[in-house]
BALOBA-1460 file (C-alpha; in Angstrom, 3 decimals):
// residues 157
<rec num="1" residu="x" x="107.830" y="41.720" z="21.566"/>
<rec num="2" residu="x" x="110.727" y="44.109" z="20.515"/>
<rec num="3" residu="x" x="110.898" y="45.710" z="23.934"/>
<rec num="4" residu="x" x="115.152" y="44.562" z="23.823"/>
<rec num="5" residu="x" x="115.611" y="47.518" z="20.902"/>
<rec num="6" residu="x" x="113.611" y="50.191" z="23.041"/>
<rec num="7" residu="x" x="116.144" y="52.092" z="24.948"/>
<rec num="8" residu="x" x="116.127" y="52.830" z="28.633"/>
<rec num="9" residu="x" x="115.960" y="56.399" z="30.253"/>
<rec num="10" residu="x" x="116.312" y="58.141" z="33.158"/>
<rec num="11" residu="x" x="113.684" y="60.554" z="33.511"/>
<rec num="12" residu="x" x="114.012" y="63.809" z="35.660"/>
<rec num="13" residu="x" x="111.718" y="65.331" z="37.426"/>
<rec num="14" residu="x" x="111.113" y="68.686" z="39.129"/>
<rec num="15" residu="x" x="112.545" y="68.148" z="42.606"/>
<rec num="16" residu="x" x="110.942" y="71.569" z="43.858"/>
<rec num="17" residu="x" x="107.827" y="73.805" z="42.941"/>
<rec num="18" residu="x" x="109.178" y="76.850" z="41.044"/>
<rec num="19" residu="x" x="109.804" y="78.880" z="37.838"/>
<rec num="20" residu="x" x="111.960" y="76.761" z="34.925"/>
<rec num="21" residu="x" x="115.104" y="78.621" z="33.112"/>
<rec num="22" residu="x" x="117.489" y="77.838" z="30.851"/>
<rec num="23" residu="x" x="120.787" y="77.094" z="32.807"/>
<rec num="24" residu="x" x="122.708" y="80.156" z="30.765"/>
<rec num="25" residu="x" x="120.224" y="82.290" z="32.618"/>
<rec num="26" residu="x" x="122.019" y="81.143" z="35.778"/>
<rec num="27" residu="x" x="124.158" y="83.930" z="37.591"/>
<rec num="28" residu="x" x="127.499" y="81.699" z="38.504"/>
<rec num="29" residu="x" x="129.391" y="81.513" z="35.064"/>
<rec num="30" residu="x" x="130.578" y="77.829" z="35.200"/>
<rec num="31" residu="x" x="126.932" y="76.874" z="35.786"/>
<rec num="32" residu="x" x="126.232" y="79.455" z="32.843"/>
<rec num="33" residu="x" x="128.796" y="78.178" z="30.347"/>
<rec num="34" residu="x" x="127.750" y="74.533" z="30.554"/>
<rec num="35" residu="x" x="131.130" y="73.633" z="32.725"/>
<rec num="36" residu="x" x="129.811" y="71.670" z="35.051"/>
<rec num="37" residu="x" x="127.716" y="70.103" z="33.121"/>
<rec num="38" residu="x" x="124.305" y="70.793" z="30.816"/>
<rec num="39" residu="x" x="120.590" y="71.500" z="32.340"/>
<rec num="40" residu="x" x="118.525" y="73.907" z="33.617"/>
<rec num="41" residu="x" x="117.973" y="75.713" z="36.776"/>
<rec num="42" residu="x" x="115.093" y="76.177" z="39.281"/>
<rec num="43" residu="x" x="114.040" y="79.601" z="41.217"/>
<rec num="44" residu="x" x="112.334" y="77.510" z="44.452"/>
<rec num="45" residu="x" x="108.700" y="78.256" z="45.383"/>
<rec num="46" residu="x" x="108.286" y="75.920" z="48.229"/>
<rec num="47" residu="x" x="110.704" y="74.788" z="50.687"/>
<rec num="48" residu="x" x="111.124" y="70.699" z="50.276"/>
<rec num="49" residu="x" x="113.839" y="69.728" z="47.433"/>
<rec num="50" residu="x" x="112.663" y="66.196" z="46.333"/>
<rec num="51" residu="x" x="114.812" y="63.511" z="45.148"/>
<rec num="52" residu="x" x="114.046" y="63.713" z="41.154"/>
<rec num="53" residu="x" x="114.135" y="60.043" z="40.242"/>
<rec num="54" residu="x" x="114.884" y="56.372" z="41.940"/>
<rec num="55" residu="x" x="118.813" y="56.386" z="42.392"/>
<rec num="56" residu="x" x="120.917" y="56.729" z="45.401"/>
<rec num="57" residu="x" x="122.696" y="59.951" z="46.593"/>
<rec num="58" residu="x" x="125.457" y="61.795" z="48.301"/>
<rec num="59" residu="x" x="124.506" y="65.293" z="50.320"/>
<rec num="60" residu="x" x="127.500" y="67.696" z="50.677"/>
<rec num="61" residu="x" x="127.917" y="67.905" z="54.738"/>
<rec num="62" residu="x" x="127.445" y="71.743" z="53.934"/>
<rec num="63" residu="x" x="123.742" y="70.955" z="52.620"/>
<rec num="64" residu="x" x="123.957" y="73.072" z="49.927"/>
<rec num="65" residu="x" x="124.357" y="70.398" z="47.165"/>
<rec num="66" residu="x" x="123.168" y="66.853" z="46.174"/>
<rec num="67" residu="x" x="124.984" y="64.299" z="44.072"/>
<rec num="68" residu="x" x="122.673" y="61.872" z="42.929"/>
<rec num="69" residu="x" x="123.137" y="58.849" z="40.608"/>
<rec num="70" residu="x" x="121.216" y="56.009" z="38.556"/>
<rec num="71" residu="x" x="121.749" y="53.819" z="35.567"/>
<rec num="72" residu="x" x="125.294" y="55.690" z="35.155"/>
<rec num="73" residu="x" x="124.425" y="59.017" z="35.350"/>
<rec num="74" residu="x" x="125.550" y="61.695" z="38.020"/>
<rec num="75" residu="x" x="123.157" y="64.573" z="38.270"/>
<rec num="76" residu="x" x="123.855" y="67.886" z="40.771"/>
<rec num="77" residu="x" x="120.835" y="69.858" z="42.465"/>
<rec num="78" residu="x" x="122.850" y="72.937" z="43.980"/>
<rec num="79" residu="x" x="120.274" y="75.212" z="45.679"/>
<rec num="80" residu="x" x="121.299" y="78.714" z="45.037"/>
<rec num="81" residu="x" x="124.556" y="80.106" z="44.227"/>
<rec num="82" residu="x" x="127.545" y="80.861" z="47.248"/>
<rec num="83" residu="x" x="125.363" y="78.859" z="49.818"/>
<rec num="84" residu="x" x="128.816" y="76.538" z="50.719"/>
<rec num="85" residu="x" x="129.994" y="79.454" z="52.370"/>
<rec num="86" residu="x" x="126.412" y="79.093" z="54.728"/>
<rec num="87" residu="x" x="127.992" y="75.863" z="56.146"/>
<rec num="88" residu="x" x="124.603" y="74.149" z="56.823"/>
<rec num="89" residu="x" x="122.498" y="77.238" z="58.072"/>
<rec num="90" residu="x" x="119.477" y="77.407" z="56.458"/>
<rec num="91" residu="x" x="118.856" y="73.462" z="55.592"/>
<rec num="92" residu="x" x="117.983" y="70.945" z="57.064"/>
<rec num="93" residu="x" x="118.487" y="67.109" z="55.754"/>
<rec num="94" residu="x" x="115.259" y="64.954" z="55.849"/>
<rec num="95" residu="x" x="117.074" y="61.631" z="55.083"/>
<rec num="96" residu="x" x="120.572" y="60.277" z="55.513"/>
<rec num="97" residu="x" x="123.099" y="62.113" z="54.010"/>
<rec num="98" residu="x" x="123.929" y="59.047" z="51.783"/>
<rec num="99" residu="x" x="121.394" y="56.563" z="50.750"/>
<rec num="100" residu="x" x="119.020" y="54.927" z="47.934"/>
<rec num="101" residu="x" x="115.923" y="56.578" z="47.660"/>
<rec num="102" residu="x" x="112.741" y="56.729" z="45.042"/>
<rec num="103" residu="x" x="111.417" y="59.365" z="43.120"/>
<rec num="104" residu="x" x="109.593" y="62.062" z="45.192"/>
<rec num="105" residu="x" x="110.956" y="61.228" z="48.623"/>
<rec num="106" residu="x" x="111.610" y="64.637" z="50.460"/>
<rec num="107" residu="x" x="115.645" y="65.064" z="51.001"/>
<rec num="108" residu="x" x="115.948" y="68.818" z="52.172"/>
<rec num="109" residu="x" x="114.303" y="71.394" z="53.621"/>
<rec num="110" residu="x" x="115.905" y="74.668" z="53.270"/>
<rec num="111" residu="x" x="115.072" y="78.150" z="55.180"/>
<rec num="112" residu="x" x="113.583" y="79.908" z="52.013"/>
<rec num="113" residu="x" x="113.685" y="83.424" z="54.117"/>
<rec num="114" residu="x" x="117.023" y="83.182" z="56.080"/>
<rec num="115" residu="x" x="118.475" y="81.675" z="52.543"/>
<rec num="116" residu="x" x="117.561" y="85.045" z="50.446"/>
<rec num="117" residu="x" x="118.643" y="87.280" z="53.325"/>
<rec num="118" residu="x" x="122.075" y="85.530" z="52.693"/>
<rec num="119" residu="x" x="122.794" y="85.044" z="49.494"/>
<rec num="120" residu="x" x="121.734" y="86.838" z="46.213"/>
<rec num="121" residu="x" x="120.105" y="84.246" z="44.448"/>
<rec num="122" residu="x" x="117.898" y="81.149" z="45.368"/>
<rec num="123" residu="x" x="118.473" y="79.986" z="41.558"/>
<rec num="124" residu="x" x="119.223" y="76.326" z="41.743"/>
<rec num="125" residu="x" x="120.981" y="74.430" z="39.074"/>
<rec num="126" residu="x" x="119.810" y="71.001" z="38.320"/>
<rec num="127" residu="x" x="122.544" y="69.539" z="36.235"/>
<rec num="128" residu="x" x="123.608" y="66.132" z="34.499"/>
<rec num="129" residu="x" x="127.467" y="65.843" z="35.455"/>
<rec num="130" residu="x" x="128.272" y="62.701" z="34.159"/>
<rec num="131" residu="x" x="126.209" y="59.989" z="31.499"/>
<rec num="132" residu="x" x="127.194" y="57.526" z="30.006"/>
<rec num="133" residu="x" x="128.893" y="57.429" z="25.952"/>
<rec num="134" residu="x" x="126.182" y="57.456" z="23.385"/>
<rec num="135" residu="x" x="123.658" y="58.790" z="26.057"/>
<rec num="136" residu="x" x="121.551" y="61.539" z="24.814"/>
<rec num="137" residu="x" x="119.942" y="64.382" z="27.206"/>
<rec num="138" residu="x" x="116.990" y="65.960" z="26.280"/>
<rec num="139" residu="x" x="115.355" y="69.256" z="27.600"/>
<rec num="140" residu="x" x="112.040" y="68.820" z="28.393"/>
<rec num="141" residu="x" x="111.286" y="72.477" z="30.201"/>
<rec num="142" residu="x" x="113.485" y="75.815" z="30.274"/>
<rec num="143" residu="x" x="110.846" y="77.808" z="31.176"/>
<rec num="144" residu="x" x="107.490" y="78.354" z="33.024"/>
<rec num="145" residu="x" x="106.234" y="77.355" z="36.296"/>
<rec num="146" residu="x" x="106.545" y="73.470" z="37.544"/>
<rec num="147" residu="x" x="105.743" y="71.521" z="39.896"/>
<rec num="148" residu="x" x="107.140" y="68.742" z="42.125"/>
<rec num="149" residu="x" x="106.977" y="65.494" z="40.010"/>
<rec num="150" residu="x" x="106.628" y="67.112" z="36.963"/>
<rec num="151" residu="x" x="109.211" y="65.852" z="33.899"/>
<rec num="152" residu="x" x="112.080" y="68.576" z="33.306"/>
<rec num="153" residu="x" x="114.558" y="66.500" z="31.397"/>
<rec num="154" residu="x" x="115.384" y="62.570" z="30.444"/>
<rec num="155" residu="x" x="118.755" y="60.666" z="29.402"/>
<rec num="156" residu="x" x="118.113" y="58.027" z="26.812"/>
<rec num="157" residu="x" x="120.750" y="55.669" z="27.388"/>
């Protein structure tokens, strides 16, 4: 009956199986300091990055990164840290580089071995960039060991 005054979120889920951290725990310093944005960050334990809730997204041509957006917010899954400089090797896209997609659908699969030989951390940010005024983020896991589908974090809008 007073389902207009309950407010809408955006729920996030994990988009890979692996162990939770707090994003100051993250090695690059403007993931670190909260410049790019607030979250938390993901050490992969399975190779399939999964799109973390129904929205539409934009894959960097270098692989490494996914811009993905619903109800007004932009949200950044950037698997490890220096893996632009890779230029693709090491992941492979499962989906168009641009689309709409739901919750769960498989968007990447990366190289988990050929990744750690080349870079010095498979830590991977998952970060809101962009929400809307009077949004709110909340934290649902920093730590421990998730799984794919599981809720990390949700915007109440």
């Amino acid at each position: 009956m007073f389902d207009i005054f309950k407010k809408k979120q955006l729920e996030f889920l994990s988009p890979i199986d692996g162990e939770v951290f707090p994003l100051a725990e993250t090695p690059d310093i403007a993931f670190a300091q909260g410049i790019m944005g607030d979250g938390i960050c993901i050490l992969p334990q399975n190779n399939i990055i999964c799109m973390p809730f129904d929205g539409t997204i934009d894959i960097f041509h270098t692989l490494h990164a996914i811009m993905l957006m619903s109800q007004g917010v932009e949200a950044l899954i950037h698997v490890g840290m220096n893996t632009v400089e890779l230029k693709g090797q090491g992941f492979k896209a499962l989906v168009s580089l641009q689309g709409e997609y739901k919750a769960g659908t498989p968007l990447l699969e990366l190289d988990i071995n050929f990744l750690k030989s080349k870079t010095s951390t498979l830590m991977t940010p998952l970060i809101i960039v962009e929400k809307p005024n009077k949004s709110k983020l909340e934290i649902i896991r920093d730590s421990g060991n998730v799984h794919t589908g599981e809720l990390l974090m949700k915007v109440t809008l």
